[in-house]
PDB file with one MODEL, atoms N, CA, C and O in Angstrom:
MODEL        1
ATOM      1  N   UNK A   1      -6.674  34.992   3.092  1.00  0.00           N
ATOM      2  CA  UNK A   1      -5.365  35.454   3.485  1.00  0.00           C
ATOM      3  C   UNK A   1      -4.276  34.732   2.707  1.00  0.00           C
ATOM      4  O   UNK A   1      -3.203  35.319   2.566  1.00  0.00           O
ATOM      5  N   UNK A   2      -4.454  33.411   2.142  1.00  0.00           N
ATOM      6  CA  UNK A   2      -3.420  32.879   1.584  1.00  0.00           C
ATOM      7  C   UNK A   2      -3.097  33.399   0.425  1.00  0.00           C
ATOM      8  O   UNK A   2      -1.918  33.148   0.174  1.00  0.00           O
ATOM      9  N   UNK A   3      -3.759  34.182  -0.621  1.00  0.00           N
ATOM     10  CA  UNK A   3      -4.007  34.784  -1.448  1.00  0.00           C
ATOM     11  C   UNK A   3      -3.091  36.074  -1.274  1.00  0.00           C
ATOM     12  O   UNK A   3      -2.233  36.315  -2.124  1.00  0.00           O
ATOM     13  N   UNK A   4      -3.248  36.777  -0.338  1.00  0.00           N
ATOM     14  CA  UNK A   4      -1.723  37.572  -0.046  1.00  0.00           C
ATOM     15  C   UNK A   4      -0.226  37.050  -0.178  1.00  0.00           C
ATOM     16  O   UNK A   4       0.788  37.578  -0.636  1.00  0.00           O
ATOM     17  N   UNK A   5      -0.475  35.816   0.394  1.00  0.00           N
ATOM     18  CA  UNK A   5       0.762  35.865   0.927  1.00  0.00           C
ATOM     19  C   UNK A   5       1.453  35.237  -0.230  1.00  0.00           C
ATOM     20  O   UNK A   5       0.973  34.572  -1.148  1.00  0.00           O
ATOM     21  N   UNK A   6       3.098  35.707   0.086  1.00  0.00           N
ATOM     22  CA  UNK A   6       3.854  35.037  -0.962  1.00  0.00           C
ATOM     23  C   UNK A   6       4.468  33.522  -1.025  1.00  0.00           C
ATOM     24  O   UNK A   6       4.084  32.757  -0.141  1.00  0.00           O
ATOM     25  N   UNK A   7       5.177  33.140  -1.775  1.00  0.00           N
ATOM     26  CA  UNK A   7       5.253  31.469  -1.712  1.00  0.00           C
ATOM     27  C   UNK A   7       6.857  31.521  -1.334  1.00  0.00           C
ATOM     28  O   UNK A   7       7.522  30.508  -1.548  1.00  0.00           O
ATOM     29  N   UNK A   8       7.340  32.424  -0.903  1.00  0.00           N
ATOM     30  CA  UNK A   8       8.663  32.040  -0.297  1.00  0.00           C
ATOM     31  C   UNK A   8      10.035  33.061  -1.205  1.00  0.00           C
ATOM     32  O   UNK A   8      10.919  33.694  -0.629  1.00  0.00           O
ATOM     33  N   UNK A   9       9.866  32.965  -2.532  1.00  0.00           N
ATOM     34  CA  UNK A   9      10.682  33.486  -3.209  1.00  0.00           C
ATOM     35  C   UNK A   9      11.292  34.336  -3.516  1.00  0.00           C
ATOM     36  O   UNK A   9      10.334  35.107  -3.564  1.00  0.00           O
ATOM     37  N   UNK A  10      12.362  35.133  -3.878  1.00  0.00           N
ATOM     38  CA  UNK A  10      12.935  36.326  -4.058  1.00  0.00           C
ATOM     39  C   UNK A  10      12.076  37.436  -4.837  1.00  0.00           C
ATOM     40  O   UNK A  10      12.034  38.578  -4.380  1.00  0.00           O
ATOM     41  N   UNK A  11      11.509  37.158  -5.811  1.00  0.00           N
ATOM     42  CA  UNK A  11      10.483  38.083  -6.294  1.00  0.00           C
ATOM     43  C   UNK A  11       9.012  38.661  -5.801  1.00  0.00           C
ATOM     44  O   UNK A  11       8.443  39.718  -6.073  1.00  0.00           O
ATOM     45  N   UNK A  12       8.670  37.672  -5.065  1.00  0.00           N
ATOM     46  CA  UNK A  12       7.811  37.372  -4.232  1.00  0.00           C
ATOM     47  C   UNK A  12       6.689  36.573  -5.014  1.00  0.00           C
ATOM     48  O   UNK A  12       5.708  36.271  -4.334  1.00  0.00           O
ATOM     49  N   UNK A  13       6.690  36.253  -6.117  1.00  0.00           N
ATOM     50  CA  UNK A  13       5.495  35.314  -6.545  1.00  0.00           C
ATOM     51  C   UNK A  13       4.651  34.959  -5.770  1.00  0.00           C
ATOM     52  O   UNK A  13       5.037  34.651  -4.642  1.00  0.00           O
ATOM     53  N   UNK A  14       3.445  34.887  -6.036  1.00  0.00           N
ATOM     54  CA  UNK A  14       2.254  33.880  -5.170  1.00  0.00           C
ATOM     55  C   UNK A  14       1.854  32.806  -5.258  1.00  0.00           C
ATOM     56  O   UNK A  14       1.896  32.526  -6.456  1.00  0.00           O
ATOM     57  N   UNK A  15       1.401  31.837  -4.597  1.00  0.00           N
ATOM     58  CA  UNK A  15       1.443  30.442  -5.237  1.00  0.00           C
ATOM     59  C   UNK A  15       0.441  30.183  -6.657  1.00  0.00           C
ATOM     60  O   UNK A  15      -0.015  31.147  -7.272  1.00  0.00           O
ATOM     61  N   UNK A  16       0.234  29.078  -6.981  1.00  0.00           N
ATOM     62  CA  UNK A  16      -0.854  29.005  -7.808  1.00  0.00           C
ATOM     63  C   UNK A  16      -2.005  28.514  -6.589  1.00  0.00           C
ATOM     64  O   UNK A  16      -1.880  28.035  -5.462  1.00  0.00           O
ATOM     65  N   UNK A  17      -3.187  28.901  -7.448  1.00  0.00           N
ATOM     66  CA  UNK A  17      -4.115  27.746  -6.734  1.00  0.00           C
ATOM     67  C   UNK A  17      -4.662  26.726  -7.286  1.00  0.00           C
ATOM     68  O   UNK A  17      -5.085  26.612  -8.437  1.00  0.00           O
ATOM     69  N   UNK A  18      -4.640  25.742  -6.162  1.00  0.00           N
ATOM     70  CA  UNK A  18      -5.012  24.793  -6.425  1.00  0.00           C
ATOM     71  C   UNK A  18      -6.548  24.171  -5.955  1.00  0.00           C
ATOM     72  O   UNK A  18      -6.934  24.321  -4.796  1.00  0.00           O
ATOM     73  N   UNK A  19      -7.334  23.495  -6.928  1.00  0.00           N
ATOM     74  CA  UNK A  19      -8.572  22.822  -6.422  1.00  0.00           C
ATOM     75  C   UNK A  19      -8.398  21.581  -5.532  1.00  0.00           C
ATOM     76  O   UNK A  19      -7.813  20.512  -5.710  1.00  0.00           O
ATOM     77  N   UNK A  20      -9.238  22.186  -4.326  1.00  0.00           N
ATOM     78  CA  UNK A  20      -8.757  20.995  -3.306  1.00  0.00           C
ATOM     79  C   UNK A  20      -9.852  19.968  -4.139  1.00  0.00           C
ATOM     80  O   UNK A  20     -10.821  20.244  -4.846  1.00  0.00           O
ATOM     81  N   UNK A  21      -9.132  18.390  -3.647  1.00  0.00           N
ATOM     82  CA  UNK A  21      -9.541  17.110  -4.265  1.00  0.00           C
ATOM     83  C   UNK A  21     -11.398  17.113  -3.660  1.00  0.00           C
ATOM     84  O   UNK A  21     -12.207  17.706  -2.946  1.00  0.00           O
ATOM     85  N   UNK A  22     -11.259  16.254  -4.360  1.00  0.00           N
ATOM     86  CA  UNK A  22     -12.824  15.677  -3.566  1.00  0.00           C
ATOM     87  C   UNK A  22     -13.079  14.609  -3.356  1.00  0.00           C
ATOM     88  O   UNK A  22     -13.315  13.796  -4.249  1.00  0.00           O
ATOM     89  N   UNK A  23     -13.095  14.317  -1.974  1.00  0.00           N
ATOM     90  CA  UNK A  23     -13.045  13.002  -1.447  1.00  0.00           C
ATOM     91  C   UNK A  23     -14.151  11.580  -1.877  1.00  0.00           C
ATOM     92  O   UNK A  23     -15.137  11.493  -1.145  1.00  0.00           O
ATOM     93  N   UNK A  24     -14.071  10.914  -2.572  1.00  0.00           N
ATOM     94  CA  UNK A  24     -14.732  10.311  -3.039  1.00  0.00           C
ATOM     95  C   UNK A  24     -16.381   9.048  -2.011  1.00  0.00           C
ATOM     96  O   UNK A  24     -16.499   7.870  -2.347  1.00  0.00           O
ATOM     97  N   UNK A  25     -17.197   9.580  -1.066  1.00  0.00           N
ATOM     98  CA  UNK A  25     -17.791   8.929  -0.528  1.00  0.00           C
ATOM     99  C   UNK A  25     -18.287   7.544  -0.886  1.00  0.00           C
ATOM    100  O   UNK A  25     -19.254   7.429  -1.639  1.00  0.00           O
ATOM    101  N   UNK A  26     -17.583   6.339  -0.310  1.00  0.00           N
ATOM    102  CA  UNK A  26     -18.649   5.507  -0.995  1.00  0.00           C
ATOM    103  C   UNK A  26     -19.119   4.537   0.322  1.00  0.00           C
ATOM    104  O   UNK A  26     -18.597   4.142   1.364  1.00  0.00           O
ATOM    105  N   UNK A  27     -20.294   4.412  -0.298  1.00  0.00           N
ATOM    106  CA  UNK A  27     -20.876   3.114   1.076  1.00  0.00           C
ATOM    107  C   UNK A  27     -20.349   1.991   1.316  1.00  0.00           C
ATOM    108  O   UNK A  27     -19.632   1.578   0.404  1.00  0.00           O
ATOM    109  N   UNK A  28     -20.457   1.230   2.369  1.00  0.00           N
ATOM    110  CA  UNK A  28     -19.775   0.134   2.776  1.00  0.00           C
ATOM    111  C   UNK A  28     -19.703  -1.105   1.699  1.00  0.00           C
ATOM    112  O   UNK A  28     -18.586  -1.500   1.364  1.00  0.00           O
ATOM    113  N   UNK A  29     -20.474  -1.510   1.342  1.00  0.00           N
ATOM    114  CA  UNK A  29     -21.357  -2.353   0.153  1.00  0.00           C
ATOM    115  C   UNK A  29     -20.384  -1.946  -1.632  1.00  0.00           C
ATOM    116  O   UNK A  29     -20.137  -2.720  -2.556  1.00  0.00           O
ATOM    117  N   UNK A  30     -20.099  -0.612  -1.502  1.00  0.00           N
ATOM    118  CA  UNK A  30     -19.558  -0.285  -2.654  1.00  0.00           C
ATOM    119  C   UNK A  30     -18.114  -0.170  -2.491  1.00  0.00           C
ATOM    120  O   UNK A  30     -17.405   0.013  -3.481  1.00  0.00           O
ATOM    121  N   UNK A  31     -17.567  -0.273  -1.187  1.00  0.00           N
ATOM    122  CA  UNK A  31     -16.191  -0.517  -0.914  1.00  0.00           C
ATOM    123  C   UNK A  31     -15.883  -1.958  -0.914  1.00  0.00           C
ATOM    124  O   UNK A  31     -14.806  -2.404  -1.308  1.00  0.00           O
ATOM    125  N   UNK A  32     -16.975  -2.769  -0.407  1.00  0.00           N
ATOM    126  CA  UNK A  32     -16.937  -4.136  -0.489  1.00  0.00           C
ATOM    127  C   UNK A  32     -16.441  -4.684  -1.579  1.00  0.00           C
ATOM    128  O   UNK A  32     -15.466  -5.411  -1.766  1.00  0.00           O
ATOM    129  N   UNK A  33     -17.350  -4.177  -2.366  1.00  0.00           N
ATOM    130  CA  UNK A  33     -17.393  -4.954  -4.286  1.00  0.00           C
ATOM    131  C   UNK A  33     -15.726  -4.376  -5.239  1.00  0.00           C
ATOM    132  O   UNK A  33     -14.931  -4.846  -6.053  1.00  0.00           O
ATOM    133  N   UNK A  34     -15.953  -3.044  -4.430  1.00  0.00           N
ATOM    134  CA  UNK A  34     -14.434  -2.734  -5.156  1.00  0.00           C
ATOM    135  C   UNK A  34     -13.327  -3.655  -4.549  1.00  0.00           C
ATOM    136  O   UNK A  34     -12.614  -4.270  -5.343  1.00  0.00           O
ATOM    137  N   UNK A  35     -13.142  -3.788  -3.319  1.00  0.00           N
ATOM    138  CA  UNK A  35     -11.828  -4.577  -2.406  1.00  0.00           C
ATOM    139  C   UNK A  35     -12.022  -5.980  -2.998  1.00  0.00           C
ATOM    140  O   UNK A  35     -10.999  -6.544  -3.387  1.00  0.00           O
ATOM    141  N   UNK A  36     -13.347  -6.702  -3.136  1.00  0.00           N
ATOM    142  CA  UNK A  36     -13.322  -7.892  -4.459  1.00  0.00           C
ATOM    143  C   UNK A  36     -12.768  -7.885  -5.434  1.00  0.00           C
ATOM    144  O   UNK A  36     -11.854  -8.675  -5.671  1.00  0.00           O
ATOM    145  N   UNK A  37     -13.171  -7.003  -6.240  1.00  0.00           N
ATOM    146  CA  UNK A  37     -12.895  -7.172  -7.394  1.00  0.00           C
ATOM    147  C   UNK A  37     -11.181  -6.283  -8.007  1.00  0.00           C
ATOM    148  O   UNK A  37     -10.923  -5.979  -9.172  1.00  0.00           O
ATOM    149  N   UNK A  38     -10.401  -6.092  -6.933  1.00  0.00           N
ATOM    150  CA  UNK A  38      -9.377  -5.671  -6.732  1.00  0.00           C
ATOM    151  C   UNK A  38      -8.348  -6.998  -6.604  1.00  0.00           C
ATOM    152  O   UNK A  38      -7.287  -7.242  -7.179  1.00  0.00           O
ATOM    153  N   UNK A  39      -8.990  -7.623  -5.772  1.00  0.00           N
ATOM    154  CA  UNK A  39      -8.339  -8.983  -5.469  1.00  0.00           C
ATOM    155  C   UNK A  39      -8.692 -10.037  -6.494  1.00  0.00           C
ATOM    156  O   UNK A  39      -8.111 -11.093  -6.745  1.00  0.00           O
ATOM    157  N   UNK A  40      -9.672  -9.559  -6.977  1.00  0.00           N
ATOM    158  CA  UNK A  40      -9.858 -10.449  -8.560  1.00  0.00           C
ATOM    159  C   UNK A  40      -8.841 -10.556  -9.561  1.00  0.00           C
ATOM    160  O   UNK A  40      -8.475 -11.544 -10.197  1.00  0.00           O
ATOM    161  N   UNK A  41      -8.326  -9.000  -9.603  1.00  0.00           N
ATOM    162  CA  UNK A  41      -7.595  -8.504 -10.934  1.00  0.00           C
ATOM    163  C   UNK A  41      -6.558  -8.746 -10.729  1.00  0.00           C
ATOM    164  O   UNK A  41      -5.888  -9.155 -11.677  1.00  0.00           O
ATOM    165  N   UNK A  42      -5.932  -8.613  -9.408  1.00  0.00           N
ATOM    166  CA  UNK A  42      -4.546  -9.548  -8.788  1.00  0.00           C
ATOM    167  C   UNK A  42      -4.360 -10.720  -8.865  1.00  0.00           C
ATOM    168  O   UNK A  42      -3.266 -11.128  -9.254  1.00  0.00           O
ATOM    169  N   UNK A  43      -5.477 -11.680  -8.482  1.00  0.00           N
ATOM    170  CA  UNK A  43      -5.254 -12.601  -8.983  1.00  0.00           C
ATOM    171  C   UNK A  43      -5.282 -13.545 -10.282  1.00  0.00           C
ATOM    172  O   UNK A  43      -4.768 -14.655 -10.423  1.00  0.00           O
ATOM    173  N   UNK A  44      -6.158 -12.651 -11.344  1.00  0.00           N
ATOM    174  CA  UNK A  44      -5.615 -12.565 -12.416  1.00  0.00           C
ATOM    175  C   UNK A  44      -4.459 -12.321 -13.227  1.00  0.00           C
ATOM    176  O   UNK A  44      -4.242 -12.902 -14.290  1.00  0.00           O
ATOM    177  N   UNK A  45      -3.768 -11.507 -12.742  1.00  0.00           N
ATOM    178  CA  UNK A  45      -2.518 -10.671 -13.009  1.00  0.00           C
ATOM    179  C   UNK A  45      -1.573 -11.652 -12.414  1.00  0.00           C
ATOM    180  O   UNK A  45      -0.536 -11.535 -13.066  1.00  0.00           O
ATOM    181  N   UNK A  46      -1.451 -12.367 -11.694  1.00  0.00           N
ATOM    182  CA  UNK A  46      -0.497 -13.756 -11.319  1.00  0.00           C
ATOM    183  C   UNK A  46      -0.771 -14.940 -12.270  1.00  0.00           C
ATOM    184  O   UNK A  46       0.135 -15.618 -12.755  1.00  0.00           O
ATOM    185  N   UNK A  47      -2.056 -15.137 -12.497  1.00  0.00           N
ATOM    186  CA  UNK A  47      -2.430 -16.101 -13.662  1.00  0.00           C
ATOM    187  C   UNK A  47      -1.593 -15.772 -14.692  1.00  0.00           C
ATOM    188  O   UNK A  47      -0.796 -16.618 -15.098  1.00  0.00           O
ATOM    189  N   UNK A  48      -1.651 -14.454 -15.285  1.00  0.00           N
ATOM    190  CA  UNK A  48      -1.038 -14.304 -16.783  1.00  0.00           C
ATOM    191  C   UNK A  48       0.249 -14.326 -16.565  1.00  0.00           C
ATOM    192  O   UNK A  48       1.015 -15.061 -17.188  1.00  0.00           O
ATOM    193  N   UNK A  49       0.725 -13.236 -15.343  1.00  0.00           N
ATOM    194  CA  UNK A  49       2.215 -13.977 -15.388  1.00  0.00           C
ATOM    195  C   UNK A  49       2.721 -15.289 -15.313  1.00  0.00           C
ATOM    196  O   UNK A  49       3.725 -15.467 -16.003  1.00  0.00           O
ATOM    197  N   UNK A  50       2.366 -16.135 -14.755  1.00  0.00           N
ATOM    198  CA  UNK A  50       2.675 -17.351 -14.653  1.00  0.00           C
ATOM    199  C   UNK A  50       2.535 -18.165 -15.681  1.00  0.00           C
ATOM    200  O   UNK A  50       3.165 -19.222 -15.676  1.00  0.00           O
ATOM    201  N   UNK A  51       1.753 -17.860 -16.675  1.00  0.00           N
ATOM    202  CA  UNK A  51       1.474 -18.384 -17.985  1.00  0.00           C
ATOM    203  C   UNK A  51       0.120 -19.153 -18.061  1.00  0.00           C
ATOM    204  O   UNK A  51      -0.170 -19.898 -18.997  1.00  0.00           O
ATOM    205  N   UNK A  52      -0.662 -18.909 -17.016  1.00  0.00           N
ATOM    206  CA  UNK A  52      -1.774 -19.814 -17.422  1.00  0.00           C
ATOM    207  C   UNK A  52      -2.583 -19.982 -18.610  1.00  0.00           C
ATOM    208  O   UNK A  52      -3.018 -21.065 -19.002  1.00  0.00           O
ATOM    209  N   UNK A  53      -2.762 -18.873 -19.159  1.00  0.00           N
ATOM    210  CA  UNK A  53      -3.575 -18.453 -20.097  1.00  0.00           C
ATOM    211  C   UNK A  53      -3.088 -18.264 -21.310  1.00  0.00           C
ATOM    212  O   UNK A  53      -3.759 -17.585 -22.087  1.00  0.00           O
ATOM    213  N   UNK A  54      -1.456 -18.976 -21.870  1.00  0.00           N
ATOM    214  CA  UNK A  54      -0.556 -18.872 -22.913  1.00  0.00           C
ATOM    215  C   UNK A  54      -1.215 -19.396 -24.028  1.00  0.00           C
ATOM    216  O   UNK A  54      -1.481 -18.857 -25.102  1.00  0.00           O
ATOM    217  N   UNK A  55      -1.592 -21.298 -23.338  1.00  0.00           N
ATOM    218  CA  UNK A  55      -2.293 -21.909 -24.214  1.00  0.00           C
ATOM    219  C   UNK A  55      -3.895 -21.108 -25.220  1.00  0.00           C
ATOM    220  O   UNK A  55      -4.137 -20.911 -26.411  1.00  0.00           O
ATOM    221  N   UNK A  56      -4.601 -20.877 -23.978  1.00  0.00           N
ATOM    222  CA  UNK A  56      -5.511 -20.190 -24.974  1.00  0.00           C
ATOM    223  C   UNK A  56      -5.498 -19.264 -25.614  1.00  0.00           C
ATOM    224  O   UNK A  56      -6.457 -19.208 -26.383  1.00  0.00           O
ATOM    225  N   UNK A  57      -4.645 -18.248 -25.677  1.00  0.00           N
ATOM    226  CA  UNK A  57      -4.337 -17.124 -26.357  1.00  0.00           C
ATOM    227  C   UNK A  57      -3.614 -17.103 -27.219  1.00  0.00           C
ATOM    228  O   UNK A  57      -3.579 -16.051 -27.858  1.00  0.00           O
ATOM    229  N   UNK A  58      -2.692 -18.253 -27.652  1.00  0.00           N
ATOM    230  CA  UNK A  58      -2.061 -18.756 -28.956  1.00  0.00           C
ATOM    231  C   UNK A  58      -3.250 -19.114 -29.577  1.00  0.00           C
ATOM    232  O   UNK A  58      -3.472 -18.661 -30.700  1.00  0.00           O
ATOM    233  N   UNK A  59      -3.951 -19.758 -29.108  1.00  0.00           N
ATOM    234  CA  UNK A  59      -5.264 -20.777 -29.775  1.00  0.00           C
ATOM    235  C   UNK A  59      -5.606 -19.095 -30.300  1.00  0.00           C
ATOM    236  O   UNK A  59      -4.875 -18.605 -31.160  1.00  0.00           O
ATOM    237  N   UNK A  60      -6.448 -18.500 -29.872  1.00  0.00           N
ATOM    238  CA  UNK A  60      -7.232 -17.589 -29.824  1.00  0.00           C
ATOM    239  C   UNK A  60      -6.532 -16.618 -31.422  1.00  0.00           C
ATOM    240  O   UNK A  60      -7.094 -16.266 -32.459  1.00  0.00           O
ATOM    241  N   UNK A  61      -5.068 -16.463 -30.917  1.00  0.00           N
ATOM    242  CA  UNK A  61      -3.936 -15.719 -32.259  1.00  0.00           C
ATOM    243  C   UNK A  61      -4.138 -16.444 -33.336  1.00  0.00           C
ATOM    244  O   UNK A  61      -4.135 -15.835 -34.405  1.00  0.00           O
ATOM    245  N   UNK A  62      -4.333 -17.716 -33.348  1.00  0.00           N
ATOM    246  CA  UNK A  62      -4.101 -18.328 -34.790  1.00  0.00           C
ATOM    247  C   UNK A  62      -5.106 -18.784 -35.242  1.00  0.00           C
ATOM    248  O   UNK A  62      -4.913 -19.738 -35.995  1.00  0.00           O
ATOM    249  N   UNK A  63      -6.536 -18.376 -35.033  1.00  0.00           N
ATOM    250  CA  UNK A  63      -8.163 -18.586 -35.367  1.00  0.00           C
ATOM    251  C   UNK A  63      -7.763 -17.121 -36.528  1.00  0.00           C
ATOM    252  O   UNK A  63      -8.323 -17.198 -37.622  1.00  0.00           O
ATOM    253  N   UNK A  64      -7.265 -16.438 -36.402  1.00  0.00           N
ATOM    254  CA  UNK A  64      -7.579 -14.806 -37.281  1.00  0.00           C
ATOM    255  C   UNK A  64      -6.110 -14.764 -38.515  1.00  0.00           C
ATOM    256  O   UNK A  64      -5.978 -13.814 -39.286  1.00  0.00           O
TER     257      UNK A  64
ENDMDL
END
């Protein structure tokens, strides 16, 4: 029925369709490791801002 109907407009256009998403299932164990390693990359991502990692990555620039 949605397929009839129009999307509101003066001409009457129909909507497009769209593919509904697909919900991604994952097991407890594989939500686990992701919510880790989420909080890994954050706390990485405060490291570099803060500059921890300046020193070695100059080092690292001026080996090449």
């Amino acid at each position: 029925m949605a397929a009839i109907e129009t999307n509101g407009s003066k001409n009457g256009a129909k909507p497009h369709w769209k593919r509904p998403k697909k919900e991604k299932k994952f097991t407890e164990e594989e939500m686990a490791r992701i919510k880790v390693s989420r909080a890994a990359m954050k706390a990485i991502q405060i490291q570099i801002e803060r500059g921890d990692f300046d020193e070695y990555l100059k080092r690292e620039d001026s080996k090449q």
